[in-house]
Structure formats: C-alpha cells, structure tokens
HTML snippet that shows the backbone in 3Dmol.js (N, CA, C, O; Angstrom):
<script src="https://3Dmol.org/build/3Dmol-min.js"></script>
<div id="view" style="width:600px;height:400px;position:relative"></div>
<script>
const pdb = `
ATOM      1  N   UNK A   1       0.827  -1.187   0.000  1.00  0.00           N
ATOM      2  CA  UNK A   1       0.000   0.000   0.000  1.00  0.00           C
ATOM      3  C   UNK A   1       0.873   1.252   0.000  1.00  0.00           C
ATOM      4  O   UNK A   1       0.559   2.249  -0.650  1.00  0.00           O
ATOM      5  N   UNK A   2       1.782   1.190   0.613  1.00  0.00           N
ATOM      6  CA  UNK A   2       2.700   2.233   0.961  1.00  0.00           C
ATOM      7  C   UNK A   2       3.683   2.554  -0.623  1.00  0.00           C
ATOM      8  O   UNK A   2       3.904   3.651  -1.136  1.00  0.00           O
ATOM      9  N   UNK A   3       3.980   1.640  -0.945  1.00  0.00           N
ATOM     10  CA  UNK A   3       4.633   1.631  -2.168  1.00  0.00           C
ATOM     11  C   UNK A   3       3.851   2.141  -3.409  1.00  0.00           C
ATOM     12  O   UNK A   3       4.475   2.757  -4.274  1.00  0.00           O
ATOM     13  N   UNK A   4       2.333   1.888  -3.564  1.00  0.00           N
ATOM     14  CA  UNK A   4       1.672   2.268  -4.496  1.00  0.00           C
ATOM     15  C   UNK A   4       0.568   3.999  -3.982  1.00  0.00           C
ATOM     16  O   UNK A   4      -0.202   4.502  -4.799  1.00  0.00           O
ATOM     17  N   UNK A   5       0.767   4.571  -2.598  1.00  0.00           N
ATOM     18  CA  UNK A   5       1.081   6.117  -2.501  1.00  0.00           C
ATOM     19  C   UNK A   5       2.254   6.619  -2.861  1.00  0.00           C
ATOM     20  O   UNK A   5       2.507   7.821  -2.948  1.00  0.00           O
ATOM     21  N   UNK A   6       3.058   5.641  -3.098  1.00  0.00           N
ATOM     22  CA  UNK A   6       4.752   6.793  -3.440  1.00  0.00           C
ATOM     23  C   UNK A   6       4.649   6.993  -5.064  1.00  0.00           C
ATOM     24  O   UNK A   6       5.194   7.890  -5.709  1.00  0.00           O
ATOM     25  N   UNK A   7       3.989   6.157  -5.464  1.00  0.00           N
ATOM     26  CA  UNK A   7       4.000   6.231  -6.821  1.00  0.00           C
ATOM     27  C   UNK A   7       3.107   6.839  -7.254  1.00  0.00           C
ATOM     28  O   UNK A   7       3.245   6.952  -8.472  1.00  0.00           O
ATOM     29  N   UNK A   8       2.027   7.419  -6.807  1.00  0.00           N
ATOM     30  CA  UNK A   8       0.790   7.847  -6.915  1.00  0.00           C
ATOM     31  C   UNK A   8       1.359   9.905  -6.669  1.00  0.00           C
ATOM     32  O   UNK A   8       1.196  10.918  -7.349  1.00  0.00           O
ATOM     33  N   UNK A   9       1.792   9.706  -5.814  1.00  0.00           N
ATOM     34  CA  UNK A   9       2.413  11.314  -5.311  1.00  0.00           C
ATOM     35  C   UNK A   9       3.772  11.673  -6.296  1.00  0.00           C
ATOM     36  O   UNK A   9       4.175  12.817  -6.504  1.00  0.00           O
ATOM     37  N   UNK A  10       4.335  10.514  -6.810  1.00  0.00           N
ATOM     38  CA  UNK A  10       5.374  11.361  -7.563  1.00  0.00           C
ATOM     39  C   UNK A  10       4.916  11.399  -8.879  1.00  0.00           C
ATOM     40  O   UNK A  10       5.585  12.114  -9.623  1.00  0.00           O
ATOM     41  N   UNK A  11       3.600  10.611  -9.556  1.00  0.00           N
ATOM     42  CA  UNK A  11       2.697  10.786 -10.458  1.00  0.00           C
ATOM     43  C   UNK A  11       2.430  12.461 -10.631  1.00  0.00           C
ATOM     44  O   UNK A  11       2.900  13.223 -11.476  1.00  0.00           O
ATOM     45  N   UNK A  12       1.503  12.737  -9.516  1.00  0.00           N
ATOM     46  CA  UNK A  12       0.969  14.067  -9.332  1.00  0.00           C
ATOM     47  C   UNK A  12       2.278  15.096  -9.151  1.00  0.00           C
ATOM     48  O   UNK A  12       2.307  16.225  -9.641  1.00  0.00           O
ATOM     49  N   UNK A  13       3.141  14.620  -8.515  1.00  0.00           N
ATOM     50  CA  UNK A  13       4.421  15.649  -8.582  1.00  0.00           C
ATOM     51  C   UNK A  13       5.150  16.089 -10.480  1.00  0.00           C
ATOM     52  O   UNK A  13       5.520  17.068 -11.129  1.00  0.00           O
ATOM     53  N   UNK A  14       5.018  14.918 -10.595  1.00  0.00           N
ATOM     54  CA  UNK A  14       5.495  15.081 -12.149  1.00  0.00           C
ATOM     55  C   UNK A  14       4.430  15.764 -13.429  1.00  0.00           C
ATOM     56  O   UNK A  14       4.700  16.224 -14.539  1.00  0.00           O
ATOM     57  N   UNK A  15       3.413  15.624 -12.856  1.00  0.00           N
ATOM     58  CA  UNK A  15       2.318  16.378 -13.212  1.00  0.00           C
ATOM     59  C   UNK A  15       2.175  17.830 -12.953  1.00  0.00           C
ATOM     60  O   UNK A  15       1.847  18.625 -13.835  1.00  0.00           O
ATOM     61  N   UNK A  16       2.388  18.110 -11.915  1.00  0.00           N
ATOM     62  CA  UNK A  16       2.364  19.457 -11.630  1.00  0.00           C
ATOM     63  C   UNK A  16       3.562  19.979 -11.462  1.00  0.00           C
ATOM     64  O   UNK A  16       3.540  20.865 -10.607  1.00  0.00           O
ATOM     65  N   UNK A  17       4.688  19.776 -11.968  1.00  0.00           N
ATOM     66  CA  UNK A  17       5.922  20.111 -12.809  1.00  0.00           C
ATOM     67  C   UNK A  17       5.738  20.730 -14.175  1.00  0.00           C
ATOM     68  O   UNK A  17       6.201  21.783 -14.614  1.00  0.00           O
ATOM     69  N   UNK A  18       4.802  19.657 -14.858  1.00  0.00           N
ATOM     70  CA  UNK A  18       4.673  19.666 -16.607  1.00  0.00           C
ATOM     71  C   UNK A  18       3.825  20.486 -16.337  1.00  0.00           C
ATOM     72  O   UNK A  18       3.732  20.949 -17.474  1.00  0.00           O
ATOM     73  N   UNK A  19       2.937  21.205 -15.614  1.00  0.00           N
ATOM     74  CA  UNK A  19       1.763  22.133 -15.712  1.00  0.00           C
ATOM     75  C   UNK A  19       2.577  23.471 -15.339  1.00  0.00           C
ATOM     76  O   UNK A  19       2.140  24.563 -15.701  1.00  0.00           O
ATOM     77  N   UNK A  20       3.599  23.372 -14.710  1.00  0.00           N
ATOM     78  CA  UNK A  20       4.310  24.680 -14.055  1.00  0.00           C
ATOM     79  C   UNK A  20       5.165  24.957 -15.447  1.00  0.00           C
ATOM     80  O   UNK A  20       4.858  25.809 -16.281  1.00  0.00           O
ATOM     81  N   UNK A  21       5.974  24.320 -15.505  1.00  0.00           N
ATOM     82  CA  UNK A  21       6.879  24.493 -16.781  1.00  0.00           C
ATOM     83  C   UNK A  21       5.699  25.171 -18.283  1.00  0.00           C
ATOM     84  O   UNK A  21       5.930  26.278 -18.770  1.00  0.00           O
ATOM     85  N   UNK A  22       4.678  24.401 -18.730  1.00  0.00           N
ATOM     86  CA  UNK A  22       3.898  24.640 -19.197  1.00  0.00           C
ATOM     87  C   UNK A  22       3.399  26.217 -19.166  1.00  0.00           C
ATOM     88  O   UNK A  22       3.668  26.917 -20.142  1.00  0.00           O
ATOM     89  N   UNK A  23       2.817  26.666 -18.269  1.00  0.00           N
ATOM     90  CA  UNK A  23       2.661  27.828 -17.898  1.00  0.00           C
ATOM     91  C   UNK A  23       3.504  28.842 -17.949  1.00  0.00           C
ATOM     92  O   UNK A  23       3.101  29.928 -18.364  1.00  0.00           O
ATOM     93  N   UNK A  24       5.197  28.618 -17.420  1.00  0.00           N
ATOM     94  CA  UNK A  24       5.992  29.768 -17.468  1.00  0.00           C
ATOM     95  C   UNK A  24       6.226  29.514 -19.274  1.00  0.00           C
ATOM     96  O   UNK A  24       6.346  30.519 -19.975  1.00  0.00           O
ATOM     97  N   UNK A  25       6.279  28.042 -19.950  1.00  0.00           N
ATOM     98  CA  UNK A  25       6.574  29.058 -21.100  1.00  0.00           C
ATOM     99  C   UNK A  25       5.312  29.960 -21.853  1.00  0.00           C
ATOM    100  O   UNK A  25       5.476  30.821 -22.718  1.00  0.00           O
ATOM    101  N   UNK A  26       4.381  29.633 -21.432  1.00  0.00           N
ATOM    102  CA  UNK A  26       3.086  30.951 -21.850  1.00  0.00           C
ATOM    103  C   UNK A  26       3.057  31.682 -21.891  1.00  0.00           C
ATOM    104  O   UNK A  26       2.768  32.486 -22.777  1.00  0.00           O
ATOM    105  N   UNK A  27       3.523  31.775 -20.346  1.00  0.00           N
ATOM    106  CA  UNK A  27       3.849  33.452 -19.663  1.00  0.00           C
ATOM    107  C   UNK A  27       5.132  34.119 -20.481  1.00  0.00           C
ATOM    108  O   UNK A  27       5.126  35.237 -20.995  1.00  0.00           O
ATOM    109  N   UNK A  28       6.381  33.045 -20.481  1.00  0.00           N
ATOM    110  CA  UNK A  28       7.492  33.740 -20.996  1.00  0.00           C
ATOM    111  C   UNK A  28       7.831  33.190 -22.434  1.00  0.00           C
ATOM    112  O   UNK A  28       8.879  32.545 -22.473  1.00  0.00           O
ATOM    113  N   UNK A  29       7.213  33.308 -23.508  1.00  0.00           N
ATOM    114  CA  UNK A  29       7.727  33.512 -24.370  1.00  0.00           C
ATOM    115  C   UNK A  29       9.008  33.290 -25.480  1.00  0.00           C
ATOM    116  O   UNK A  29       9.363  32.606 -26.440  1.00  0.00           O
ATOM    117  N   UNK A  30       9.313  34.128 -24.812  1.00  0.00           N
ATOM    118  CA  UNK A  30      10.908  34.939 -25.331  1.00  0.00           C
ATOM    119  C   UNK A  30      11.940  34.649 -24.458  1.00  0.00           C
ATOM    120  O   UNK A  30      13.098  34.960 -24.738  1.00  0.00           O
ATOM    121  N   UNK A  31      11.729  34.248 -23.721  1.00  0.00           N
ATOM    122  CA  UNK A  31      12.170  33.373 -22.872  1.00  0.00           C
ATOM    123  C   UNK A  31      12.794  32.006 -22.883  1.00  0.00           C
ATOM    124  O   UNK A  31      13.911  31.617 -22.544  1.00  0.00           O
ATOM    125  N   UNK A  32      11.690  31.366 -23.397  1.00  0.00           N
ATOM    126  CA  UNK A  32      11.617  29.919 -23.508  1.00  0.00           C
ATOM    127  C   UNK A  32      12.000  30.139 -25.057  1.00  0.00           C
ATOM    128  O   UNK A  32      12.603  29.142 -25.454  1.00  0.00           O
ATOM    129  N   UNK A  33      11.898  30.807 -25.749  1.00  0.00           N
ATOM    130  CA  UNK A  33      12.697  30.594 -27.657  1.00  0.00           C
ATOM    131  C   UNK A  33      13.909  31.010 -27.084  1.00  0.00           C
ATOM    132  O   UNK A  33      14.444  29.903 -27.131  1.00  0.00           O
ATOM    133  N   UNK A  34      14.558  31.557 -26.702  1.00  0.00           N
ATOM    134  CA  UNK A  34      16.078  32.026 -26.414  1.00  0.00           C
ATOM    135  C   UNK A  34      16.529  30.724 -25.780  1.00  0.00           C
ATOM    136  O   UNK A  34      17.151  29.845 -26.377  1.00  0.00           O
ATOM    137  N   UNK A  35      16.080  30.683 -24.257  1.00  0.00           N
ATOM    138  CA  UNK A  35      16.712  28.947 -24.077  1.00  0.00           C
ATOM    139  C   UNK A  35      16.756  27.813 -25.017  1.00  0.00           C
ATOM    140  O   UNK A  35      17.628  26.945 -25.028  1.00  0.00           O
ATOM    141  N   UNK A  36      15.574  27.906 -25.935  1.00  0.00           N
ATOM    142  CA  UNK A  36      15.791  26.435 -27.104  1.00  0.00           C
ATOM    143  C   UNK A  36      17.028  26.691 -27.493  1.00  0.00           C
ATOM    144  O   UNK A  36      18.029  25.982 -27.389  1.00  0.00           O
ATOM    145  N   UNK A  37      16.783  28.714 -28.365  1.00  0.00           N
ATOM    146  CA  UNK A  37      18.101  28.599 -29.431  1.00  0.00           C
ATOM    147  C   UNK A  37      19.389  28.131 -28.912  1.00  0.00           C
ATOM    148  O   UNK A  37      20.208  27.474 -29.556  1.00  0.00           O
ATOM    149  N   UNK A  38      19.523  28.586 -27.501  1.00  0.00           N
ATOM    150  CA  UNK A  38      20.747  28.469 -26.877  1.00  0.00           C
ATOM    151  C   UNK A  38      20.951  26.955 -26.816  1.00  0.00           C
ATOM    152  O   UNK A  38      22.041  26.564 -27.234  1.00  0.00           O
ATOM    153  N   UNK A  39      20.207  26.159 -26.427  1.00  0.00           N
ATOM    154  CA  UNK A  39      20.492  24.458 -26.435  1.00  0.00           C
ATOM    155  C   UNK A  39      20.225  24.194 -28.041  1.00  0.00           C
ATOM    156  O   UNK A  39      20.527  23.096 -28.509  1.00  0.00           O
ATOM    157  N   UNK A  40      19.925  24.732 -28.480  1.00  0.00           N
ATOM    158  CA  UNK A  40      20.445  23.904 -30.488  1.00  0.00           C
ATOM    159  C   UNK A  40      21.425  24.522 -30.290  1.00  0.00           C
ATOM    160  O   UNK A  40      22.407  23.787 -30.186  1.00  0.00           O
ATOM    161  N   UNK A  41      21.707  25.941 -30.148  1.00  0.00           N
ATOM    162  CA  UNK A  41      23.411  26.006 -30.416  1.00  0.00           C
ATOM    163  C   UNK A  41      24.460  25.180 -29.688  1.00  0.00           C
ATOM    164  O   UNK A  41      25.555  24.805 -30.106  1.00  0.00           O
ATOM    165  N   UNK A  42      23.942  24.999 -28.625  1.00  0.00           N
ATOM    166  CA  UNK A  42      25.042  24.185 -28.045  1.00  0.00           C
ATOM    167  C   UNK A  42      25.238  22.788 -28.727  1.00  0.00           C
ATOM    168  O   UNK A  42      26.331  22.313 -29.034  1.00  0.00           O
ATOM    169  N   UNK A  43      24.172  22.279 -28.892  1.00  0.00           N
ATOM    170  CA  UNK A  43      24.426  20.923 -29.134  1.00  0.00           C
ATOM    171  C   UNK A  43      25.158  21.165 -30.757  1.00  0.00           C
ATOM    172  O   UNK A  43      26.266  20.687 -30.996  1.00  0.00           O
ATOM    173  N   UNK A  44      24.451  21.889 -31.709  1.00  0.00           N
ATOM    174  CA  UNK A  44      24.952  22.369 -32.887  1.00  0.00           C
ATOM    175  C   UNK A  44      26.720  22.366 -32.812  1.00  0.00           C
ATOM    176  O   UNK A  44      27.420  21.615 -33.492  1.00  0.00           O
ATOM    177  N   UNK A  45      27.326  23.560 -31.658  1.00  0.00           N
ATOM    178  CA  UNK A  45      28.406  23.771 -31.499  1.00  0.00           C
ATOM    179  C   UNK A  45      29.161  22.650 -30.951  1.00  0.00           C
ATOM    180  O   UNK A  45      30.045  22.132 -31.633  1.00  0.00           O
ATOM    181  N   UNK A  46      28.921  22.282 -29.915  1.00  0.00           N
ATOM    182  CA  UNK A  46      29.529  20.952 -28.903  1.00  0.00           C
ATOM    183  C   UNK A  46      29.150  19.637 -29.286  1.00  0.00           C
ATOM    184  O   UNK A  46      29.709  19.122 -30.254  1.00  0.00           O
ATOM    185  N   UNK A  47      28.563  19.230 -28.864  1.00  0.00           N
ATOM    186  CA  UNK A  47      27.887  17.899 -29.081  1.00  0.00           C
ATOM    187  C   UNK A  47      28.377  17.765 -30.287  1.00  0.00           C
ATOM    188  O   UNK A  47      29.588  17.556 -30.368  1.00  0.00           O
ATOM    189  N   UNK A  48      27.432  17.863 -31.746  1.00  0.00           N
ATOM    190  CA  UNK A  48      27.843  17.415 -33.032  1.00  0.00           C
ATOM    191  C   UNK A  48      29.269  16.795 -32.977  1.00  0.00           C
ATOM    192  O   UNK A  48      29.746  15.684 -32.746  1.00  0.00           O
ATOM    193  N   UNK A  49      29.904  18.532 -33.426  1.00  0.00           N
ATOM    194  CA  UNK A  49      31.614  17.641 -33.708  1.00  0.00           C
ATOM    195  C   UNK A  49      32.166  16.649 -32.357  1.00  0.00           C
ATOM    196  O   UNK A  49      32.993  15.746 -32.487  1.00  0.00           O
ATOM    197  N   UNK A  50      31.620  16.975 -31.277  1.00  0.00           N
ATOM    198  CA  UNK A  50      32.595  15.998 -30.819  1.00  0.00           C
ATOM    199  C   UNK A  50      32.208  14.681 -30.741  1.00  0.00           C
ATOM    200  O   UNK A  50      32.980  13.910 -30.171  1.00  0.00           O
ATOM    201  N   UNK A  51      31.095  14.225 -31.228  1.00  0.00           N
ATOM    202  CA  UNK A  51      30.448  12.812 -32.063  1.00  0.00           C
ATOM    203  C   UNK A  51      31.019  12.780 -33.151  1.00  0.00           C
ATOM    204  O   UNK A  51      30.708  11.741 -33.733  1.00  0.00           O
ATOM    205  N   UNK A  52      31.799  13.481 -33.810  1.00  0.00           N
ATOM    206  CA  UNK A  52      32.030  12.878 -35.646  1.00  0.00           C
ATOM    207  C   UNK A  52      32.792  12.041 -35.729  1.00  0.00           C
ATOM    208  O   UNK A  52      32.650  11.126 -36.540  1.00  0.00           O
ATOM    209  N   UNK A  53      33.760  12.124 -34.949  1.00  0.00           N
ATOM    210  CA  UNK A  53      34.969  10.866 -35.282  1.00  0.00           C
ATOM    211  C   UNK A  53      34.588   9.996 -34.874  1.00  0.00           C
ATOM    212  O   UNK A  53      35.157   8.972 -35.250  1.00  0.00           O
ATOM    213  N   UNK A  54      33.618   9.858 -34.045  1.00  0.00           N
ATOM    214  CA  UNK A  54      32.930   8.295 -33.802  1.00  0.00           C
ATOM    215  C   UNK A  54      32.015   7.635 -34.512  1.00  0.00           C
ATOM    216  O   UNK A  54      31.873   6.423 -34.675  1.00  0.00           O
ATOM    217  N   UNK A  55      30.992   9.156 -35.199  1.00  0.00           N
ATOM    218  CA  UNK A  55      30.436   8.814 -36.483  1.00  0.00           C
ATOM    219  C   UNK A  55      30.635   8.235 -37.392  1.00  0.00           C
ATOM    220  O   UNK A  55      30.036   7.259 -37.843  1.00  0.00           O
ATOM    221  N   UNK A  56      32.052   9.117 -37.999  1.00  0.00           N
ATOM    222  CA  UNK A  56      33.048   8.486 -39.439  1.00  0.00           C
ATOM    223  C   UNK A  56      33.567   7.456 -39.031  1.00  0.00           C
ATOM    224  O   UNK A  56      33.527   6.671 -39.978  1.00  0.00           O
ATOM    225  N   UNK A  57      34.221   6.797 -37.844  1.00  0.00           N
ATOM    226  CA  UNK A  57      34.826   5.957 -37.861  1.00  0.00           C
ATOM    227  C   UNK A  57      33.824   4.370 -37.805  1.00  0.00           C
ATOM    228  O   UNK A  57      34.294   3.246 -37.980  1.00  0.00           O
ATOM    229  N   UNK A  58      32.571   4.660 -37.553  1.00  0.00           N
ATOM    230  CA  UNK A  58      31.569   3.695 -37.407  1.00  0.00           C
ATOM    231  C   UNK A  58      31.127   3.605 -38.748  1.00  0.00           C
ATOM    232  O   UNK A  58      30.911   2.454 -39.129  1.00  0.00           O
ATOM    233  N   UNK A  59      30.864   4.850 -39.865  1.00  0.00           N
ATOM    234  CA  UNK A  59      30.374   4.722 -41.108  1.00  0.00           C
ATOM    235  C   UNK A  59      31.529   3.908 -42.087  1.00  0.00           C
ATOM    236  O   UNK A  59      31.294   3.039 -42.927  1.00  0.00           O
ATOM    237  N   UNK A  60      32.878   4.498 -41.684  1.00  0.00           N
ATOM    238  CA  UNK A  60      33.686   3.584 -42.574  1.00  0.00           C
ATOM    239  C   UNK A  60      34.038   1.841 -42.279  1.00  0.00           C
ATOM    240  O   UNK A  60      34.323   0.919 -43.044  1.00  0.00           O
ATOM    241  N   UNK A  61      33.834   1.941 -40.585  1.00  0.00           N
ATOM    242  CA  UNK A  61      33.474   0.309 -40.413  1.00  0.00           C
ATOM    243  C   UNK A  61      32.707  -0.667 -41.213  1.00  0.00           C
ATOM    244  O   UNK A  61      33.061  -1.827 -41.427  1.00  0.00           O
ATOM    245  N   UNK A  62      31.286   0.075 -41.771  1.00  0.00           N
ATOM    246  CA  UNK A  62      30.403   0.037 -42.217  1.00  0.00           C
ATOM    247  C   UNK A  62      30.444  -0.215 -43.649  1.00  0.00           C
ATOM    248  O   UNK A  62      29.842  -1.144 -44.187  1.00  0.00           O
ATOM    249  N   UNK A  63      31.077   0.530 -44.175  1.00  0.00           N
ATOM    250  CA  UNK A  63      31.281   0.141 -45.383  1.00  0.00           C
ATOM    251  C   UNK A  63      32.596  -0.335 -45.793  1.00  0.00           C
ATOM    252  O   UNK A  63      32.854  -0.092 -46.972  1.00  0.00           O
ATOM    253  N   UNK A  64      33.492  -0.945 -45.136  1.00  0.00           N
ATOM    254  CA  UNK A  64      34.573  -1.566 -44.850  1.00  0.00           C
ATOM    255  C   UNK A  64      33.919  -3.169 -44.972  1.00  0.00           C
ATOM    256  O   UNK A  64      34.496  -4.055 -45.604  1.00  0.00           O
ATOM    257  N   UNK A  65      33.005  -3.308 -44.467  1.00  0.00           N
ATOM    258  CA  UNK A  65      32.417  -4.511 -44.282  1.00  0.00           C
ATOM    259  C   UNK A  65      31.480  -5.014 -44.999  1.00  0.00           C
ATOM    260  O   UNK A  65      31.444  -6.220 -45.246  1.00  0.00           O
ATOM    261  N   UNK A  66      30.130  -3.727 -45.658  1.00  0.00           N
ATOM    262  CA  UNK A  66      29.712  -4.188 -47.045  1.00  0.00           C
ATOM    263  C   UNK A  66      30.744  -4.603 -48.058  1.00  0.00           C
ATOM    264  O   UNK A  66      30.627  -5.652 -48.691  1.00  0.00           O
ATOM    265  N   UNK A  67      31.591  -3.909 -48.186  1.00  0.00           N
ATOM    266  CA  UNK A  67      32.984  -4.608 -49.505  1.00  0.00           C
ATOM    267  C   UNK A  67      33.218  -6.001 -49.269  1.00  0.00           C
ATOM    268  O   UNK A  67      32.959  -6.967 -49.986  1.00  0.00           O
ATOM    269  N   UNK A  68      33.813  -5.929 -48.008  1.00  0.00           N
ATOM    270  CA  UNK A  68      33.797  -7.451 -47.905  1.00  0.00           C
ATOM    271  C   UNK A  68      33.401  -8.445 -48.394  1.00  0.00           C
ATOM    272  O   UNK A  68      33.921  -9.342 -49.058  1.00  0.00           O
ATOM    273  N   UNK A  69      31.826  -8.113 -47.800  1.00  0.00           N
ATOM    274  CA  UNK A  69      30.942  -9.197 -47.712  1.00  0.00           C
ATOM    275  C   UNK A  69      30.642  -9.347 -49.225  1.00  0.00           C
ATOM    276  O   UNK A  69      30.659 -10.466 -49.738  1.00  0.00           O
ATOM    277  N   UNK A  70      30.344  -8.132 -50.009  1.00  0.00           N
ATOM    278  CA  UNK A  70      29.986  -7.975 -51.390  1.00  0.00           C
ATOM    279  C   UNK A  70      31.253  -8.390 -52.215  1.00  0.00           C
ATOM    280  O   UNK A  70      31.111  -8.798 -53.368  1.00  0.00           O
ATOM    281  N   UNK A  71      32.550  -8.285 -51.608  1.00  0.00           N
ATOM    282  CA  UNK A  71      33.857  -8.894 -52.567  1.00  0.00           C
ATOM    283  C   UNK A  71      33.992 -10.166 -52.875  1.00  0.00           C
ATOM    284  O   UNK A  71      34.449 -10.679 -53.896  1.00  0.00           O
ATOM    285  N   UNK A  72      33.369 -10.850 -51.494  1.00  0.00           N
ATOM    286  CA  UNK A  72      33.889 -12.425 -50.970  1.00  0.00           C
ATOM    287  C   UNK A  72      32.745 -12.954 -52.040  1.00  0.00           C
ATOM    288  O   UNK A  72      32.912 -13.988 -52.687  1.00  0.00           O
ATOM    289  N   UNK A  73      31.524 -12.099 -52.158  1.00  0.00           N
ATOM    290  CA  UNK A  73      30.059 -13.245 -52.878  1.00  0.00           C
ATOM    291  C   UNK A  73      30.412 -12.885 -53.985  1.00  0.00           C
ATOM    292  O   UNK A  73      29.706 -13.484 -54.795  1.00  0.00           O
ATOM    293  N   UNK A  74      31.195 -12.162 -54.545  1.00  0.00           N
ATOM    294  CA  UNK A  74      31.529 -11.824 -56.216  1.00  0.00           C
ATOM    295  C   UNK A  74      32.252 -12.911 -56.987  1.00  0.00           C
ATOM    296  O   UNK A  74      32.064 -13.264 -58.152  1.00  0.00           O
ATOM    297  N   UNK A  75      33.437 -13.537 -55.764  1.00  0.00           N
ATOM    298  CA  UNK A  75      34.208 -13.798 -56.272  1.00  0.00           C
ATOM    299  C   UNK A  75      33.772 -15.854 -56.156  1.00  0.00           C
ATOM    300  O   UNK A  75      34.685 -16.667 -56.306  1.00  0.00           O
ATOM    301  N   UNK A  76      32.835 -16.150 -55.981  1.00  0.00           N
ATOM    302  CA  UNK A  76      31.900 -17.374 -56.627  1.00  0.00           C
ATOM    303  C   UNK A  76      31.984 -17.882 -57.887  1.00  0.00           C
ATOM    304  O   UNK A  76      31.231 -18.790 -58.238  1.00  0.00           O
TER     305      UNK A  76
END
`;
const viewer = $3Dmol.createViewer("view");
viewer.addModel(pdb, "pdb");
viewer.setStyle({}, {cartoon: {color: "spectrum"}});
viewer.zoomTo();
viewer.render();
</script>
C-alpha cells in the first residue's frame, strides 16, 4: 500500500511540474525561444563535432564490411 502512494504522489508531482513548466513558457515567451536557441546552439556547437569521429569511424566500419561481404560473394 505504501509503495503504491509513493508512486501515486510522484505521479501528481510530475504532473504538476509539466503544468508549471507549461505555464511559465506561456507566460514567458521569449524566454523559452532564447533557451531552445541556446540548447540547439550548443548541441549544434559541442555535441555534433565531438560525435564525428565516432560517427566516421563507425560509417567507414560500415562500409569496410559491405565490400567485404559484397567482394567475398563476387568472387563465386
């Protein structure tokens, strides 16, 4: 019983989070578009490149290994 009020209250807690958040961006606007732009830029700026070399190095795995596979069935 006790376990299924804890879950029940952090239900309604998480609820009336998404209704608060909700509201200030109503209220604020210009506000809430400036924070997005600022988190696409970041991720734009940061994030991206410092994923690429793990990107490229996974895409050329990738096709390192279609050849292969496509060299080895050619040669039948």
């Amino acid at each position: 019983m006790r376990k299924e009020r804890r879950g029940h209250q952090s239900t309604v807690l998480l609820a009336a989070m998404a209704v608060v958040f909700t509201l200030a961006l109503v209220i604020y606007p210009k506000v809430g578009y400036e924070a997005g732009m600022q988190g696409l830029r970041v991720c734009w700026e940061i994030i991206i490149p410092s994923l690429l070399p793990f990107l490229s190095s996974r895409s050329c795995f990738w096709a390192w290994a279609w050849f292969a596979v496509s060299g080895s069935s050619s040669n039948r």
